[in-house]
C-alpha positions in Angstrom: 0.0 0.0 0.0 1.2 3.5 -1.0 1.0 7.3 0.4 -1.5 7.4 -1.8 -4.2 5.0 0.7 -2.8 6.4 4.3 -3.8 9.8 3.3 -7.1 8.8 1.8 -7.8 6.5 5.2 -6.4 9.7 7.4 -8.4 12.2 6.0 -11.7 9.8 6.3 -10.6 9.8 10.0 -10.6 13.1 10.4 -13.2 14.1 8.2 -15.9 10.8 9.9 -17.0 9.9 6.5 -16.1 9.1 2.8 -18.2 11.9 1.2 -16.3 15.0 3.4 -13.1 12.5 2.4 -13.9 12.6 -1.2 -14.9 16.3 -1.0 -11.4 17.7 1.3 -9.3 15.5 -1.5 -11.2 16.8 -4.8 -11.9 13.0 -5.6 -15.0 10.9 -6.5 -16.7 8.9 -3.5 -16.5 5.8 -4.9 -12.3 6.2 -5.3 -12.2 6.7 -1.3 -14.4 4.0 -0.7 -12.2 1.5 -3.3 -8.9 2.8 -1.4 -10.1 2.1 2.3 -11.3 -1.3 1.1 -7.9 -1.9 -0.5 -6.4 -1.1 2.5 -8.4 -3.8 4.3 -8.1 -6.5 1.8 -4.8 -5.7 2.2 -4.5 -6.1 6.0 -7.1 -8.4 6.0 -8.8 -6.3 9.0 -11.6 -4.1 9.0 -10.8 -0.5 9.4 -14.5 1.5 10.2 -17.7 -0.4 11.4 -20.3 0.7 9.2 -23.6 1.1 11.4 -25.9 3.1 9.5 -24.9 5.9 7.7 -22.0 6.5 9.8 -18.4 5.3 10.5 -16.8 4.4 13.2 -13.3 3.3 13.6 -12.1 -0.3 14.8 -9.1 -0.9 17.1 -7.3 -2.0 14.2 -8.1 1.7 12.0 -6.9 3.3 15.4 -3.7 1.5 15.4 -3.4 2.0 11.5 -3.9 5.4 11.8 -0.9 6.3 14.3 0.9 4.2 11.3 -0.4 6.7 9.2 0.4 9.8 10.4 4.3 9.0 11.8 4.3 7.6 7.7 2.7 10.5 5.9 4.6 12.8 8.5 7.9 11.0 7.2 6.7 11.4 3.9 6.8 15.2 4.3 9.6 15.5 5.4 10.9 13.8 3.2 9.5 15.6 0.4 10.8 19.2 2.2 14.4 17.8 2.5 14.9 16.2 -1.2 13.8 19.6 -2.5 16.3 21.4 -0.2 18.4 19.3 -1.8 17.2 19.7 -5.4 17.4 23.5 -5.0 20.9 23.8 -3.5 22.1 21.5 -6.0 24.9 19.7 -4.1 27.5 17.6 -6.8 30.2 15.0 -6.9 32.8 16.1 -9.7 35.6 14.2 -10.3 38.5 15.3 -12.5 41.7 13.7 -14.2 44.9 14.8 -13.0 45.9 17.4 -16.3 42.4 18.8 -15.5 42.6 18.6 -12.1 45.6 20.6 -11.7 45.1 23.3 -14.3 41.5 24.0 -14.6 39.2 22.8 -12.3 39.6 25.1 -10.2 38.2 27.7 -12.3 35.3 25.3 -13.5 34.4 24.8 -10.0 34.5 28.9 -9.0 32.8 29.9 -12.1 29.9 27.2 -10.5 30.0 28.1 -7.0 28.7 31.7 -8.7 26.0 30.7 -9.9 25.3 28.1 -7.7 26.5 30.0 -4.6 24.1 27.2 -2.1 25.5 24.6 -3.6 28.1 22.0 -2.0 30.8 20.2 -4.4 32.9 17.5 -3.5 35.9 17.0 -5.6 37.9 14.0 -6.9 41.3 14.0 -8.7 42.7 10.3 -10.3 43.7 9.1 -13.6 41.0 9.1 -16.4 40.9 5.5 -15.5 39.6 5.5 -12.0 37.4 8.6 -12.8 35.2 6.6 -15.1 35.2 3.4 -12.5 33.6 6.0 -10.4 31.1 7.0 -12.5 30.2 3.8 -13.2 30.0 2.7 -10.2 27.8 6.4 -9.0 30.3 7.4 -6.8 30.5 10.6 -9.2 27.6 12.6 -10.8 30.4 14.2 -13.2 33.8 14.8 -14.0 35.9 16.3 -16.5 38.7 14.0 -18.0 41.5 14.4 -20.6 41.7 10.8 -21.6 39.7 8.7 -23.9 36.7 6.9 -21.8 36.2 3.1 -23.3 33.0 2.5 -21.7 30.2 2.5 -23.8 27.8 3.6 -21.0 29.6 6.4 -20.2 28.4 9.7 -22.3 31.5 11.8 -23.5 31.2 15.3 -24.8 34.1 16.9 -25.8 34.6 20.8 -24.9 38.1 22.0 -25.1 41.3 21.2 -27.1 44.7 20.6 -25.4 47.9 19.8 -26.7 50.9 17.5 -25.3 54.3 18.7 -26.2 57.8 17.3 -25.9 59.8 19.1 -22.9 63.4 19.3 -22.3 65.3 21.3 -19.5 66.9 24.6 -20.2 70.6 23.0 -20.6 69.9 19.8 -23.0 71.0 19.4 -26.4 67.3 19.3 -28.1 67.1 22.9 -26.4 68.8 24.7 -28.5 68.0 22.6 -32.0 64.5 23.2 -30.9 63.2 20.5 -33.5 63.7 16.8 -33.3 63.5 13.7 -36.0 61.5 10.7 -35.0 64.2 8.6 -34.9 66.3 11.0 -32.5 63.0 10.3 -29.5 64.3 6.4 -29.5 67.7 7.8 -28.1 65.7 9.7 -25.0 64.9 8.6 -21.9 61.5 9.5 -21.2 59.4 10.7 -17.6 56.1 9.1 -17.7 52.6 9.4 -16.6 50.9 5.6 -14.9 49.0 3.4 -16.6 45.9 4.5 -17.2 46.5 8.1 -17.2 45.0 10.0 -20.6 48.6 11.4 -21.0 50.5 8.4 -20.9 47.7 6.6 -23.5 48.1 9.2 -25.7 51.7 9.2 -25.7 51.9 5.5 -26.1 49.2 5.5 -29.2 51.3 8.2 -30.9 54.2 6.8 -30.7 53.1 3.2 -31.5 51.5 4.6 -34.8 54.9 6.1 -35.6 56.5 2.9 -35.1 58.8 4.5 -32.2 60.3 2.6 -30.2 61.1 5.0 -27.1 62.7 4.4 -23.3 61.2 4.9 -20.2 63.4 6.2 -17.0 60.7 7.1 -15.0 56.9 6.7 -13.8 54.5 9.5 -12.2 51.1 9.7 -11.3 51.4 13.5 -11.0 52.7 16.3 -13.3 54.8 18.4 -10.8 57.3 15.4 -10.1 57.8 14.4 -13.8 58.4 18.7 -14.3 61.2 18.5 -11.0 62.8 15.4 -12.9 62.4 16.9 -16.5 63.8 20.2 -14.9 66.4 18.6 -13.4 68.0 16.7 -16.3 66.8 13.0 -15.8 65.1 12.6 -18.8 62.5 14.5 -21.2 58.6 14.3 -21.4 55.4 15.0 -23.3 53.1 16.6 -21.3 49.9 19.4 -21.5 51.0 22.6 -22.6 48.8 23.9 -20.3 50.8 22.4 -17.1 54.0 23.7 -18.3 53.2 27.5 -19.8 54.8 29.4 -16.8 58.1 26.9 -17.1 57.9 27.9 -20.7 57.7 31.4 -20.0 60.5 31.5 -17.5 62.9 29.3 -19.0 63.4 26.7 -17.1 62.0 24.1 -20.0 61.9 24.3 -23.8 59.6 22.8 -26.1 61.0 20.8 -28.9 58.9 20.1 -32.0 58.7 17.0 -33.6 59.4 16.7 -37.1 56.0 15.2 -38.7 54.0 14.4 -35.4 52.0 16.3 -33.1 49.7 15.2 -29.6 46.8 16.6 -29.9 43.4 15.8 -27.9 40.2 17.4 -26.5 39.2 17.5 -22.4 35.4 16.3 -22.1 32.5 16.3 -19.8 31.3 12.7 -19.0 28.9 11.3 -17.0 27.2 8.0 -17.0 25.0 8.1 -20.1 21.8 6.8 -17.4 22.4 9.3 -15.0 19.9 11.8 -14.4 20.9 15.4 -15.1 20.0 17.3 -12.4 19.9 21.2 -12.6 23.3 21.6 -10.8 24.9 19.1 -13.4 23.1 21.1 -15.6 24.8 24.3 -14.3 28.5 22.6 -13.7 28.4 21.8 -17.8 27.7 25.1 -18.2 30.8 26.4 -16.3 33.3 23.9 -18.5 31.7 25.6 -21.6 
């Protein structure tokens, strides 16, 4: 039995008969009276003694009816609070790390603004892990730089980026500023982890070049592989967006590659079930 029968059976308590039922509720008399005798073919009990024209209630509709009102009260409540909710719009984002460091804070201020009420709780990991959470609803949204592989996840793409090869200051490829394919198998190379959008990238590039190329380190973060890059270790490809002050200052320079180039897009994915709620609605529009 729903909502739907305790508040017919309450307000025929309160009201003493079906008709002032039927006529508080705007409904037909016979629908009250089909409700409360759903309710006690339901509970196999009768709920009013019929004597006449009037109704009284049985020890069973008394005990129903303190059911009734602790439910319907509940209901309320209920109701009040999941609107709260809906109108302050709280969200789970999640981001991957190239997004995560250079951007979404911005997304997430530009939000807060016009969603000033609302709550967001933020989560940075490979593009990987991201969509595991979102398909396992631990997100409501996130913003990723890799490519997402599962088909239930809904990708829209909303920004370009570009990986470049990076060098310190004082390496030979420095001051050539341009490189031959062939000259990258020679390098050692800092690394994003497995299953960042980087490092896939970086591999799929290279593997359709047919380069072979040498790994001297692994990093699940950018800052480390720009401390190892700056400090001679080995070279990288990384977003240009992570490394424009380094540019700007010196301390790396970007070195073209004759032929190729590492381009992708940063999207907004969310599990392609998930209901779009107004503050999702609002968070795409702050990427945009």
């Amino acid at each position: 039995m729903g909502i739907r029968h305790l508040k017919i059976f309450a307000c025929v308590c309160s009201e003493g008969s079906m008709s002032g039922a039927a006529k508080k509720l705007f409904m037909a008399q016979p629908s009250v009276s089909q409700a409360i005798m759903e309710l006690e073919r339901h509970y196999g009990v009768m709920l009013f003694e019929r004597l006449g024209r009037r109704l009284y209630i049985t020890a069973a509709g008394k005990k129903l009816l303190d059911y009734a009102h602790h439910i319907i009260n509940l209901h309320e409540q209920l109701e009040r609070e999941m609107r709260d909710l809906s109108s302050r719009g709280d969200i789970r984002v999640g981001a991957s790390m190239t997004v995560g460091t250079c951007i979404l804070a911005d997304i997430i201020s530009r939000f807060k603004n016009k969603s000033p009420s609302s709550h967001v709780e933020s989560y940075v990991d490979n593009t990987r892990v991201i969509e595991g959470m979102l398909l396992l609803d631990q997100l409501d949204i996130a913003v990723v730089e890799g490519t997402v592989h599962s088909l239930d996840i809904s990708v829209t793409p909303f920004m370009d980026d570009e990986l470049v090869l990076i060098c310190a200051a004082e390496h030979p490829w420095a001051l050539a500023g341009e490189v031959d394919l062939k000259e990258l198998e020679a390098a050692d190379f800092i690394v994003r982890e497995q299953g960042s959008g980087t490092r896939e990238l970086f591999e799929s590039v290279m593997a359709a070049n047919d380069i072979k190329w040498r790994r001297a380190g692994v990093y699940n973060n950018a800052e480390t592989i720009k401390k190892s890059v700056e400090a001679g270790l080995g070279v990288s490809v990384i977003s240009r967006m992570a490394i424009e002050r380094e540019l700007e200052n010196g301390v790396f320079a970007e070195v073209r590659i004759r032929g190729i180039r590492f381009k992708r897009k940063f999207s907004i994915v969310h599990h392609k079930n998930k209901f779009i709620s107004e503050a999702m609605k609002r968070f795409v529009d702050s990427c945009i």
